[in-house]
Backbone bond lengths (Angstrom), bond angles and torsions (degrees), N, CA, C in turn:
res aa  C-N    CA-C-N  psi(-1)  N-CA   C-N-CA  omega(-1)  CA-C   N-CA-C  phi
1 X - - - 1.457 - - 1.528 108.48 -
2 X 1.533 115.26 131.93 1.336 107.12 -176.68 2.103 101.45 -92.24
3 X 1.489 78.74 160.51 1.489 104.25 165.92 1.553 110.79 -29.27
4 X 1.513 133.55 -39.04 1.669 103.15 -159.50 1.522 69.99 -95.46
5 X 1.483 131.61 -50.68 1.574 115.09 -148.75 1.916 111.49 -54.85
6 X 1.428 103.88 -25.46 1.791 118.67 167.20 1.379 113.77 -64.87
7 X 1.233 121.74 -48.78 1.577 100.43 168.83 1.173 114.98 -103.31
8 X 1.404 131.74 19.44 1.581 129.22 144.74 1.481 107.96 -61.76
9 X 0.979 107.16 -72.85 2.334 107.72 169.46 0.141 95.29 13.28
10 X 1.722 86.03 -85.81 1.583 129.95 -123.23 1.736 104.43 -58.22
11 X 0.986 126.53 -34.48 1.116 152.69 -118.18 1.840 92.67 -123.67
12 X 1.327 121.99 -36.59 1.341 132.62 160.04 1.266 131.10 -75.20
13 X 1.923 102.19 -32.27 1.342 91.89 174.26 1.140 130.02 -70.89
14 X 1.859 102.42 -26.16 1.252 112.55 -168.72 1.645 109.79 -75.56
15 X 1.145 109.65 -23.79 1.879 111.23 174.82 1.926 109.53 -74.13
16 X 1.480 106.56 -38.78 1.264 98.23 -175.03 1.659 101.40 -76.97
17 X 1.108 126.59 -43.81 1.867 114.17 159.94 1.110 127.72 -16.14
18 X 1.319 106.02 -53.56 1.644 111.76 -172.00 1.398 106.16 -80.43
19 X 1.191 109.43 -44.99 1.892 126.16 -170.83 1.558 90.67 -64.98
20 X 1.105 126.66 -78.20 1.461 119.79 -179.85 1.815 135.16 -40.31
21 X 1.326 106.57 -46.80 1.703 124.34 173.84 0.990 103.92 90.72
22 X 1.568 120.33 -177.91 1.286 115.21 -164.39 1.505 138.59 -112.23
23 X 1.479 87.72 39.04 1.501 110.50 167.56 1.876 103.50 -87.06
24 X 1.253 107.68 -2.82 1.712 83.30 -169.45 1.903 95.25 -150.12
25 X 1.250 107.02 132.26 1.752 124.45 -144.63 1.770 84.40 -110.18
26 X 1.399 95.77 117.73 1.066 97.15 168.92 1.779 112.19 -115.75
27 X 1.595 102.59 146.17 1.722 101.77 175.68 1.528 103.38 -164.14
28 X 1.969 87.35 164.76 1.674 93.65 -144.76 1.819 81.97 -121.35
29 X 1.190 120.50 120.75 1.468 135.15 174.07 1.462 112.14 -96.14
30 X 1.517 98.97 127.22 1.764 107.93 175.53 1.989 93.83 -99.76
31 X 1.372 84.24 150.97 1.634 93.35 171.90 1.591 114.82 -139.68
32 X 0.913 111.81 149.58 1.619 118.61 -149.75 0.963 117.87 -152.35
33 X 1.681 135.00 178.16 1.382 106.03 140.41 1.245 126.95 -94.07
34 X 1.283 129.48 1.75 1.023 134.62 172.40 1.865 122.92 -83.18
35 X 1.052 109.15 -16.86 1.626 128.66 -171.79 1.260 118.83 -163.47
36 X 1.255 111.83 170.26 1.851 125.95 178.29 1.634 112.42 -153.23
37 X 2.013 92.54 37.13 1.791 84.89 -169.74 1.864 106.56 -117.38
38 X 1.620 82.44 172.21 1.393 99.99 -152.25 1.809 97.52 -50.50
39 X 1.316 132.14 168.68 1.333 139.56 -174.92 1.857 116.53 -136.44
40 X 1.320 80.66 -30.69 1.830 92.68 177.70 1.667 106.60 -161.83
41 X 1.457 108.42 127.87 1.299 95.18 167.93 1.623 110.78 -167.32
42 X 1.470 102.52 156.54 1.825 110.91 -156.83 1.825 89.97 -112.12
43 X 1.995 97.40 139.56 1.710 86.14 146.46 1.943 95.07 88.68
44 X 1.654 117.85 -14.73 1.721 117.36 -168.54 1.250 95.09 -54.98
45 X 1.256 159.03 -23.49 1.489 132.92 177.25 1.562 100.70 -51.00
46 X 0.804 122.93 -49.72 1.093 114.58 -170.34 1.947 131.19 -41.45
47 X 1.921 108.31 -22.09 0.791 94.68 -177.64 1.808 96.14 -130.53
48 X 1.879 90.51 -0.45 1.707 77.43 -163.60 1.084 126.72 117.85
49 X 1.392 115.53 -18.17 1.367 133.57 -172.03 1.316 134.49 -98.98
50 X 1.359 135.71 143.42 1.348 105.10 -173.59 1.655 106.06 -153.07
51 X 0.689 128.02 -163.12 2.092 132.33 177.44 1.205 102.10 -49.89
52 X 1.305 140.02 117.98 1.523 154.73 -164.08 1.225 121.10 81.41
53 X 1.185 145.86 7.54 1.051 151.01 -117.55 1.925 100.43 -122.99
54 X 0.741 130.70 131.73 1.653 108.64 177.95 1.962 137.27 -104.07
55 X 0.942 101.95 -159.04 1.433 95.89 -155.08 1.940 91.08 -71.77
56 X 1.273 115.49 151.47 1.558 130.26 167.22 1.104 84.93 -52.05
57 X 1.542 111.55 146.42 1.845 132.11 140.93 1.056 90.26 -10.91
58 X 1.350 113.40 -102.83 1.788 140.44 -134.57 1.714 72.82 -56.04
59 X 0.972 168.17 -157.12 1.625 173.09 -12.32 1.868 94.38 -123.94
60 X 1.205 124.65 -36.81 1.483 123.63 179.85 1.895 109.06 -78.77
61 X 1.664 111.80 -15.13 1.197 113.16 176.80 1.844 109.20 -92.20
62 X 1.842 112.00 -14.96 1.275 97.20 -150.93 1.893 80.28 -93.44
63 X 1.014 123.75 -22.99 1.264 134.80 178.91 1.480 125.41 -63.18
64 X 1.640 96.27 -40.00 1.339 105.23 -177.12 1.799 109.19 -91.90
65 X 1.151 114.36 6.82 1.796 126.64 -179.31 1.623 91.19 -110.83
66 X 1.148 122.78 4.61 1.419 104.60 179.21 1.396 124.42 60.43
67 X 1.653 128.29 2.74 1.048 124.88 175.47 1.577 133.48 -55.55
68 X 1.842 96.10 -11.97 1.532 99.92 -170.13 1.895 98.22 -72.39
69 X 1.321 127.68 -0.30 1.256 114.03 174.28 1.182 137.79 -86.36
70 X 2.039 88.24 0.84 1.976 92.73 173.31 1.606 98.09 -134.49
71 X 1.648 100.58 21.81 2.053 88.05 176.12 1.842 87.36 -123.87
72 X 1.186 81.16 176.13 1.829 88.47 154.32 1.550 126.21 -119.21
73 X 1.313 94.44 -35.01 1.834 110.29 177.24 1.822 106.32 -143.88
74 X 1.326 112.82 160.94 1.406 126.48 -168.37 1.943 87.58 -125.17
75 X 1.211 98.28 126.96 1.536 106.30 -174.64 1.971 99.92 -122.82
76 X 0.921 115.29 151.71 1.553 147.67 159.93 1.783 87.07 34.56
77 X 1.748 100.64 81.63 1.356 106.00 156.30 1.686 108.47 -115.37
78 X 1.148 93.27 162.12 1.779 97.74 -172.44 1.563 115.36 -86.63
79 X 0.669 129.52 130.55 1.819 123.76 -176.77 1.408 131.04 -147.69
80 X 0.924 139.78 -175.99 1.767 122.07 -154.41 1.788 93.41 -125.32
81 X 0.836 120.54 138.88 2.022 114.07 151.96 1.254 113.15 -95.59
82 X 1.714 126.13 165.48 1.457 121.60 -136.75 2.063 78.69 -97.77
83 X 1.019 118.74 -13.68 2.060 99.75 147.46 1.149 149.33 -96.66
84 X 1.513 97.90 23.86 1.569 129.18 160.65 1.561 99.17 77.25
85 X 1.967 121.02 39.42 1.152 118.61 151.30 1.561 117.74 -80.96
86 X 1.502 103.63 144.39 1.575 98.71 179.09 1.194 89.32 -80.92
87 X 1.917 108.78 163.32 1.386 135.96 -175.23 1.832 111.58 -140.48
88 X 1.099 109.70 125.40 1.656 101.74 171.96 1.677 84.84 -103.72
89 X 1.515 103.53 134.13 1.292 122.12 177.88 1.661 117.75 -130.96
90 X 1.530 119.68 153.90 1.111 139.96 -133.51 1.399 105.63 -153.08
91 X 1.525 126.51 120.42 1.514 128.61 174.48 1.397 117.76 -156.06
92 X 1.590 96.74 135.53 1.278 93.20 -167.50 1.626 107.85 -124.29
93 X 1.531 130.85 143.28 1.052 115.24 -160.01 1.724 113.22 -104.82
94 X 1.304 102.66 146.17 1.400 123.11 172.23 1.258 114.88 -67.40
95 X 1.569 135.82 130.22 1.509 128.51 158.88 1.623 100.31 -136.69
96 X 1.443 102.88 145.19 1.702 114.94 171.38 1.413 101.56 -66.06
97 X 1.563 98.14 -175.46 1.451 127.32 -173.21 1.665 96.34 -63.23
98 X 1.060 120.52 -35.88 1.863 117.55 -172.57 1.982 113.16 -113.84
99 X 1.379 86.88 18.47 1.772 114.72 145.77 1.901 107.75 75.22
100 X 1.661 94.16 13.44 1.455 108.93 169.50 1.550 122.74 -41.69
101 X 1.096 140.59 156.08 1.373 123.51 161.35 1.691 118.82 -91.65
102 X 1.791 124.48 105.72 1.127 106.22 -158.77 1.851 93.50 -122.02
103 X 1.027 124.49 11.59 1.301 109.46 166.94 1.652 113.60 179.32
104 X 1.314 141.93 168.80 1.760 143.16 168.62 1.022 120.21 -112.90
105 X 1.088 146.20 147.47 1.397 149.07 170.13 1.469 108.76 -115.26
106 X 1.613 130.18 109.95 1.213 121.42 -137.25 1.945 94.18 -139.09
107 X 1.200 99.73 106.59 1.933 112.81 -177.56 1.638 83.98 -82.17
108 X 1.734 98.25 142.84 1.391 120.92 165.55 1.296 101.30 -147.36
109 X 1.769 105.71 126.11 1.578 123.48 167.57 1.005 113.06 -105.17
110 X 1.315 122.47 129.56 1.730 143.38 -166.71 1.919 98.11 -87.82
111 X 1.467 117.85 78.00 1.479 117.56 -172.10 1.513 112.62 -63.62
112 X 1.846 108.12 -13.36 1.577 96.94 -173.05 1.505 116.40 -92.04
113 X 1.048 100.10 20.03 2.117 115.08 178.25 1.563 88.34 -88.69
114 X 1.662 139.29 -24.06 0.877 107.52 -174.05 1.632 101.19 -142.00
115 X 1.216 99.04 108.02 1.656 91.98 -166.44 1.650 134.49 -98.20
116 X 1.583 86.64 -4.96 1.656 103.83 151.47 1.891 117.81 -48.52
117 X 1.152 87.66 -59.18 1.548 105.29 173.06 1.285 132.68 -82.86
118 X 1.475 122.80 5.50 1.291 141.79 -173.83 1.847 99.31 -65.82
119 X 1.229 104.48 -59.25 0.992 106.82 -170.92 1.918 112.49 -68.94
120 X 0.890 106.53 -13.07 1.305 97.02 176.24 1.529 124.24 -85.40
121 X 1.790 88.25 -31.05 1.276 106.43 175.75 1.800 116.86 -62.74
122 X 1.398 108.04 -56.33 1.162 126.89 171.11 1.706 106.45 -42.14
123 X 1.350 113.12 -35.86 1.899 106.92 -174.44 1.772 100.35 -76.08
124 X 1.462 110.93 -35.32 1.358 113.45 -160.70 2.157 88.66 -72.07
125 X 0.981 130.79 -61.15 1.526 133.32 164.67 1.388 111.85 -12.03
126 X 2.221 122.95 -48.13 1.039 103.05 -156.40 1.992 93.15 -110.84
127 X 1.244 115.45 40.78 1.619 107.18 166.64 1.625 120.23 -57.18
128 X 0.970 92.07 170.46 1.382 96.57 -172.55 1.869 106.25 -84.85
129 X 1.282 112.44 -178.60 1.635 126.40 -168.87 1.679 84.29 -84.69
130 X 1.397 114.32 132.68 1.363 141.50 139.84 1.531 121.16 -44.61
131 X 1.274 135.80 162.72 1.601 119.25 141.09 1.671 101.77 -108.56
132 X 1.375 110.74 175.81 1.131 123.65 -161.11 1.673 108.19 -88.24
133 X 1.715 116.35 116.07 1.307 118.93 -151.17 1.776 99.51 -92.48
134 X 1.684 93.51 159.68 1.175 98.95 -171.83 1.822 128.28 -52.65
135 X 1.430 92.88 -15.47 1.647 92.45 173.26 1.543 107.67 -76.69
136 X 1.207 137.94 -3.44 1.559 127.00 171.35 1.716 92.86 127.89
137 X 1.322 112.42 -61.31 1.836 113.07 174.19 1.286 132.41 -39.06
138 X 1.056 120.56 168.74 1.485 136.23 -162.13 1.453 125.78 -162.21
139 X 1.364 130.86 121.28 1.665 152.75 157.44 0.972 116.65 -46.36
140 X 1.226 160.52 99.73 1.224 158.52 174.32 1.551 122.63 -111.18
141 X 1.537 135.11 69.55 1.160 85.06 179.62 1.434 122.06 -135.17
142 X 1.211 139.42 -146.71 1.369 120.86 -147.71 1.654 104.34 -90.24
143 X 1.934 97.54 159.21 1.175 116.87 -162.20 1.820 117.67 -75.97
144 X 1.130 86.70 -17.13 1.749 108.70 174.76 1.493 101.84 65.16
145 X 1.707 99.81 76.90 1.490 121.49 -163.22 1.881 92.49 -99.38
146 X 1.008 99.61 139.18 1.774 100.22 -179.78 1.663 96.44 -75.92
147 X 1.081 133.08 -26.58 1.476 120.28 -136.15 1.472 73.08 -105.34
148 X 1.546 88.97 132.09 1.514 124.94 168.12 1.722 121.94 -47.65
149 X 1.433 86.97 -52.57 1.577 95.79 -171.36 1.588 109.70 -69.29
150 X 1.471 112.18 -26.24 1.694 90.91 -175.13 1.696 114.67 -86.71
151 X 1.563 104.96 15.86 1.903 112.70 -176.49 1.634 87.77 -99.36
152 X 0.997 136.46 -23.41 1.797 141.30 -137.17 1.781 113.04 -84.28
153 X 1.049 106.96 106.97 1.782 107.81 -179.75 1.873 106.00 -75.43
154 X 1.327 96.16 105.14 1.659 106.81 167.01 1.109 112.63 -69.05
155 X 1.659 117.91 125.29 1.560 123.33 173.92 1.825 102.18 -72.94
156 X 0.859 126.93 6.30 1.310 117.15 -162.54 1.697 109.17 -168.51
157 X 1.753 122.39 157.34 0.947 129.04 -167.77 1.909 109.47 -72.71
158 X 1.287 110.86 -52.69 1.367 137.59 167.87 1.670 116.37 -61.68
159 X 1.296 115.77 -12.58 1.407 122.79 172.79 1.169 102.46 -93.93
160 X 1.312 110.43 -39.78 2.067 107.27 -172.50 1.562 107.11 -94.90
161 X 1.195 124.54 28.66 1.397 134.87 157.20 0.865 127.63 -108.09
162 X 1.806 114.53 -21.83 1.062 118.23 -162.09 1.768 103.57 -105.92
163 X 1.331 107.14 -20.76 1.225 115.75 175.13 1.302 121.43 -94.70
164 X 0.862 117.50 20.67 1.731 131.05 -168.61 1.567 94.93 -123.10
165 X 1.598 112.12 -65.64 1.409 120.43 -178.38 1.290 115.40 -57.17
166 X 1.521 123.62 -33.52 1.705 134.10 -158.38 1.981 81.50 -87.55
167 X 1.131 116.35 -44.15 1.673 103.73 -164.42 1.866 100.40 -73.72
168 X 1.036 125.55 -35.81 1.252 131.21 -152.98 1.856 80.76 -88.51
169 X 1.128 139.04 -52.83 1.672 131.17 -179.00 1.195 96.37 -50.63
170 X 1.447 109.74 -82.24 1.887 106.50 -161.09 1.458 127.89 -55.66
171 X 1.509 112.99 -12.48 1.281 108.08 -173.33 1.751 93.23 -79.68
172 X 1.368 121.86 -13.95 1.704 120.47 -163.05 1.961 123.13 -72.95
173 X 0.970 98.15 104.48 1.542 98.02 -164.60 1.600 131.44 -29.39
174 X 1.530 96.28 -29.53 1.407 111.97 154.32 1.787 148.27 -73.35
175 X 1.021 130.09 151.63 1.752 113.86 -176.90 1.203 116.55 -76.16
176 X 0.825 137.29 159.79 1.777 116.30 -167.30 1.664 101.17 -88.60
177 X 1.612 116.73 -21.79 1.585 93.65 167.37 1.358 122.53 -97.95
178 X 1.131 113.44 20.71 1.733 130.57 162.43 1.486 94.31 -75.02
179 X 1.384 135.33 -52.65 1.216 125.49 -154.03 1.169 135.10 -12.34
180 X 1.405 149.14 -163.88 1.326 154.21 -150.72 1.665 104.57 -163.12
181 X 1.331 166.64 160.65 0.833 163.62 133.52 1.998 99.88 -45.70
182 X 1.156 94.55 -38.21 1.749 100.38 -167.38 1.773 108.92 -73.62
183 X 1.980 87.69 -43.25 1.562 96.04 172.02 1.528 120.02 -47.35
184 X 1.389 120.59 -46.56 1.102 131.57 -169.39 1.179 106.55 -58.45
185 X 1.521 117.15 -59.72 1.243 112.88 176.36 1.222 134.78 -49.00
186 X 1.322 118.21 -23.62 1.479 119.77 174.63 1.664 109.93 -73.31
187 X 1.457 92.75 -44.87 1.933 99.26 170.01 1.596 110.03 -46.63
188 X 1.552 115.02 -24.68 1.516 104.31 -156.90 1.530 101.53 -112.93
189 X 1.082 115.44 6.33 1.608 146.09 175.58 2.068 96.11 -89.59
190 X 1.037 114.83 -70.34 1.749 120.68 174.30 1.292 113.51 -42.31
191 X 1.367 112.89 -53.92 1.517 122.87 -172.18 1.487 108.80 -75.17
192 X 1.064 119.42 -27.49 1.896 142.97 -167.57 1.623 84.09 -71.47
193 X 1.305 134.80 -93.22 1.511 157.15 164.33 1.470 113.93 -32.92
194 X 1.742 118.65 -7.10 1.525 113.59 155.92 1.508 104.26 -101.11
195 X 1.290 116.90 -0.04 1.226 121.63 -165.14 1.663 129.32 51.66
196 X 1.159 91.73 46.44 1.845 97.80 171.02 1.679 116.09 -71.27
197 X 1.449 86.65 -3.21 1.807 86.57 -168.88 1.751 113.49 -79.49
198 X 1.702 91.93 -3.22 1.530 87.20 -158.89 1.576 92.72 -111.92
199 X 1.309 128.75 48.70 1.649 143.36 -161.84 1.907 96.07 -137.45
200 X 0.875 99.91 89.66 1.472 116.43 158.13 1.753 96.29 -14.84
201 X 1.353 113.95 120.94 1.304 134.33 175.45 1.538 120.12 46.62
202 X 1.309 98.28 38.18 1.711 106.85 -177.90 1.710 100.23 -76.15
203 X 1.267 105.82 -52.30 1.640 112.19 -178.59 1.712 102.45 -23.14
204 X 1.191 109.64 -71.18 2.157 129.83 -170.10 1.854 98.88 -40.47
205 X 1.588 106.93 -61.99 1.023 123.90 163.83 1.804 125.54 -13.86
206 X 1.925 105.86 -86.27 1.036 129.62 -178.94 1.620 104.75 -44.36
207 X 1.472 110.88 -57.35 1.085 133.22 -166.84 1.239 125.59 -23.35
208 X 1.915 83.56 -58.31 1.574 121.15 172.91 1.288 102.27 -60.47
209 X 1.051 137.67 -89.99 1.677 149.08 -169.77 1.698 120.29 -17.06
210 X 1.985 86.40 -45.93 1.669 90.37 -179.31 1.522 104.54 -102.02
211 X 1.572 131.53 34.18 1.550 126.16 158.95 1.706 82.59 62.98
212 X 1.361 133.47 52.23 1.683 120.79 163.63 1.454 107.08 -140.66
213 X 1.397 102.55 162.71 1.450 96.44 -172.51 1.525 110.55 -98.43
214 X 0.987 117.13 165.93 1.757 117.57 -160.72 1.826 90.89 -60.34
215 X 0.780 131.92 -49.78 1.587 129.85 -163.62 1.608 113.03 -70.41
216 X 1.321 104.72 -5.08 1.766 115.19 179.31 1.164 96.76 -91.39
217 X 1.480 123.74 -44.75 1.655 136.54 177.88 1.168 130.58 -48.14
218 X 1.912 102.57 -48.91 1.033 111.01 151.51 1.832 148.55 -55.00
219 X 1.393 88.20 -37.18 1.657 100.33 -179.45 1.558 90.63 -88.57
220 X 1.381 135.96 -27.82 1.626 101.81 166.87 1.639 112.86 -54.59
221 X 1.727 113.91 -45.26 1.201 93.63 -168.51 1.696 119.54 -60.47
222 X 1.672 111.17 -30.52 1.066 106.95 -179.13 1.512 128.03 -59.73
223 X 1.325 116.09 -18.11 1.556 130.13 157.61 1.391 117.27 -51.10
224 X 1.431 96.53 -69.63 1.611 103.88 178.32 1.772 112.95 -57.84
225 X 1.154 123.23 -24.75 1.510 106.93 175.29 1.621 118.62 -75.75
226 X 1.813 90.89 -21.09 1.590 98.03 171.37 1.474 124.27 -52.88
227 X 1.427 92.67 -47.98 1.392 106.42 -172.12 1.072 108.53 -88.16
228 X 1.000 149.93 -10.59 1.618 139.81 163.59 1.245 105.70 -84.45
229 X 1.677 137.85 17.59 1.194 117.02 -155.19 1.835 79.75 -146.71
230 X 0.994 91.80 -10.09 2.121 91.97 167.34 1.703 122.08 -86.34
């Protein structure tokens, strides 16, 4: 993200913070290849979050499926904060001058401040998928996934690896040193499509978890890009 589009945000979040109050957390995500963390943001008590901080699950999966190339923004998905407040959440995506995807600007409303309306709020969260309208935009909203961890805002880079990777191992019917060369791959296929790959030092991480050495990790992924790319 260049310099004016960073303090253009930056510069929004901090007005829609105030304009909004502090029922609803606003933050401005750079994406890179080097990172996907927060850059500016109003209202983070709310989820926990703060300057470095990285993208929610559900935002590291919509990124890592490549969907941002036929939506523009993901509207009224349901999602958890790391003190188990529900959140209807809101993101809209950033592209440069040559229509790259370089960052989100992502509204979160804290529905349990008002619990008359929780429930209404909570129905408006679980609509169904839009298609992509003739002005270029797009509806998105959530799949009404039971599993906790893919609604969950990570305060940290090493927290949202570890909780992504730790749910996706233990739920696996196998021991992880039983594994399979094939098994693995399917493990590294799940994690690939939640997008853990795009978390600053997840590779070292994974590595560890499945008894492999970073260069086995790697050439799975290099398989799997094969094959998604045939």
């Amino acid at each position: 993200m260049d310099l004016e589009l960073k303090r253009h945000y930056s510069q929004l979040v901090d007005f829609l913070g105030h304009i909004l109050g502090q029922d609803y957390e606003v933050a401005l995500h750079e994406l890179n290849d080097e990172s996907n963390q927060i850059i500016a943001i109003s209202n983070g008590e709310l989820t926990g979050r703060h300057l470095g901080s990285p993208l929610s699950n559900k935002m590291l999966e919509f990124v890592a499926g490549n969907m941002y190339t036929t939506q523009d923004y993901l509207l009224r998905f349901a999602s958890t904060a790391a003190n188990g407040k529900e959140m209807c959440s809101n993101s809209m995506l950033i592209r440069d001058a040559s229509g790259e995807l370089v960052g989100l600007l992502c509204i979160n409303f804290d529905s349990s401040r008002y619990e008359d309306l929780a429930g209404r709020v909570m129905d408006l969260c679980g609509t169904m998928m839009l298609p992509r309208t003739e002005s270029g935009t797009s509806l998105i909203a959530d799949e009404n996934d039971p599993d906790d961890v893919s609604r969950s805002y990570p305060t940290s880079i090493a927290g949202a690896t570890a909780s992504i990777v730790t749910s996706v191992i233990s739920s696996y019917p196998v021991d992880v040193n039983r594994l399979t060369q094939d098994e693995k791959m399917e493990i590294m296929d799940i994690l690939n499509r939640k997008g853990v790959f795009l978390l600053k030092g997840s590779v070292s991480y994974v590595a560890r978890e499945l008894h492999s050495s970073e260069a086995s990790i790697y050439r799975y992924l290099g398989k799997l890009n094969n094959k998604n790319n045939q």
